[in-house]
C-alpha positions in Angstrom: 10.9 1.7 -4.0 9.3 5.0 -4.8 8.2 7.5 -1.7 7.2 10.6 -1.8 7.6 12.2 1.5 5.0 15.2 3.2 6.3 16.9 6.1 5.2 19.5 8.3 1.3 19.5 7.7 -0.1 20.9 10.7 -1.4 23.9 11.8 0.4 27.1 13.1 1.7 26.8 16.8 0.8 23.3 17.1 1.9 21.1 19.3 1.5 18.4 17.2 3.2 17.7 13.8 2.1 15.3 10.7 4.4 13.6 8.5 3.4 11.2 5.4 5.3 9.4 3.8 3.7 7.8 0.2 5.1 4.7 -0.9 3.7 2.7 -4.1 1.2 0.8 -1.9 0.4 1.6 1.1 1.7 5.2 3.5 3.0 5.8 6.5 1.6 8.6 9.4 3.9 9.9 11.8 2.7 11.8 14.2 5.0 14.0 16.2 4.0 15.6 19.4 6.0 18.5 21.4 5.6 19.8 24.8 6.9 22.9 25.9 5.1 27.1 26.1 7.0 28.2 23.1 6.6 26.6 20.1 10.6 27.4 19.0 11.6 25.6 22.2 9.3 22.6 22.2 10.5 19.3 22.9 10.1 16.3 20.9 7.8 13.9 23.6 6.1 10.9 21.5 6.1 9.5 17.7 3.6 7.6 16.8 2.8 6.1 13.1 0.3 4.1 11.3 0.0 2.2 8.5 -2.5 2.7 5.8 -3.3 1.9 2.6 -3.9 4.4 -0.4 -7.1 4.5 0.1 -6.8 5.3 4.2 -7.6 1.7 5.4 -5.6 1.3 8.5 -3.1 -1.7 8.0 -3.3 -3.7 11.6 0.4 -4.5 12.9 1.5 -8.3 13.2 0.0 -8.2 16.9 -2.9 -6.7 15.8 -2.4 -3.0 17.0 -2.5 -0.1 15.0 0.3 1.9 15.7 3.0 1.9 17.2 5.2 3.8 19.3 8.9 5.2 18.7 10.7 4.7 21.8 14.3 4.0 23.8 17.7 4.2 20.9 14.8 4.1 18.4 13.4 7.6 19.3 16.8 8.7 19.9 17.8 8.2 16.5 14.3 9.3 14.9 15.2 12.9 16.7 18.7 12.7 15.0 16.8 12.5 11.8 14.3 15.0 12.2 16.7 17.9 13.5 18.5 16.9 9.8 15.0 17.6 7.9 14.4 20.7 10.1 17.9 22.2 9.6 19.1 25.2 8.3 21.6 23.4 5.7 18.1 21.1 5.0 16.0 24.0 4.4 18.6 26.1 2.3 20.1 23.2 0.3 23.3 23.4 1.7 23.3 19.6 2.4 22.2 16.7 0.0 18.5 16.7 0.9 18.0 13.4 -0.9 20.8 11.6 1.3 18.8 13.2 4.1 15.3 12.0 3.0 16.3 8.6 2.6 17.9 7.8 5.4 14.8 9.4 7.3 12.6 7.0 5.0 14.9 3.8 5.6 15.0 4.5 9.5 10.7 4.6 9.3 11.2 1.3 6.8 13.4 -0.5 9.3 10.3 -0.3 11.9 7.4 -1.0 10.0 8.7 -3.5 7.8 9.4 -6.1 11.1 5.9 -5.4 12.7 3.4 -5.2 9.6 2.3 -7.5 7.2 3.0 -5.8 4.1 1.1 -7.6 0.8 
C-alpha cells in the first residue's frame, strides 16, 4: 500500500502537533498534544487520530466514534516511534528513514485497521 506521510504541520511554539498520513483511499490525522512552559521540554500528553476520506469525510469507527485515543503500551510505543522521526540520526539521514517511516505507518495501521470499516 502506498502512503505518503506529512509530519510536523503546525504552527511555531505550539502545543499541539499534526501529522497526516495519505494512503490510496482514505488518511489518517494524528494529533499530538504536549504540555509543558518550554516548547524543547514539552511532554507528549494525548494522541488522538481520525479517519477520513480523500475528500475530508470523517470515516465513523466500528462503534460509531470518530476518533480514537492512543493510550496504555499503545502510547508507550507510539512515543518510541515519534522520538525515532524527531531524531537527530532521522533528521540528518544517519539512519534508514524509510525503515523508520514504515514502522511508524504499520504501528498507526495496526490501530485503525481493527476499529474502522475500511471499504
Amino acid at each position: 500500500m502506498n502512503y505518503k506521510l506529512e509530519l510536523n504541520t503546525q504552527e511555531p511554539n505550539s502545543k499541539i502537533v499534526f501529522h497526516t498520513i495519505l494512503f490510496d483511499s482514505f488518511k489518517v490525522n494524528l494529533i499530538e498534544r504536549y504540555i509543558g512552559s518550554n516548547p524543547r521540554n514539552a511532554k507528549l500528553y494525548e494522541v488522538l487520530f481520525k479517519v477520513r476520506t480523500l475528500d475530508d469525510v470523517l470515516v465513523p469507527r466500528k462503534d460509531g466514534n470518530i476518533r480514537i485515543r492512543i493510550k496504555g503500551e499503545d502510547f508507550d510505543i507510539y512515543q518510541g516511534l515519534i522520538k525515532q522521526l524527531n531524531s537527530y540520526e532521522y533528521k540528518n539521514k544517519l539512519i534508514n528513514r524509510k525503515e523508520v517511516e514504515q514502522n511508524y505507518v504499520h504501528f498507526i495501521l495496526s490501530l485503525v485497521i481493527p476499529n474502522y470499516q475500511l471499504n
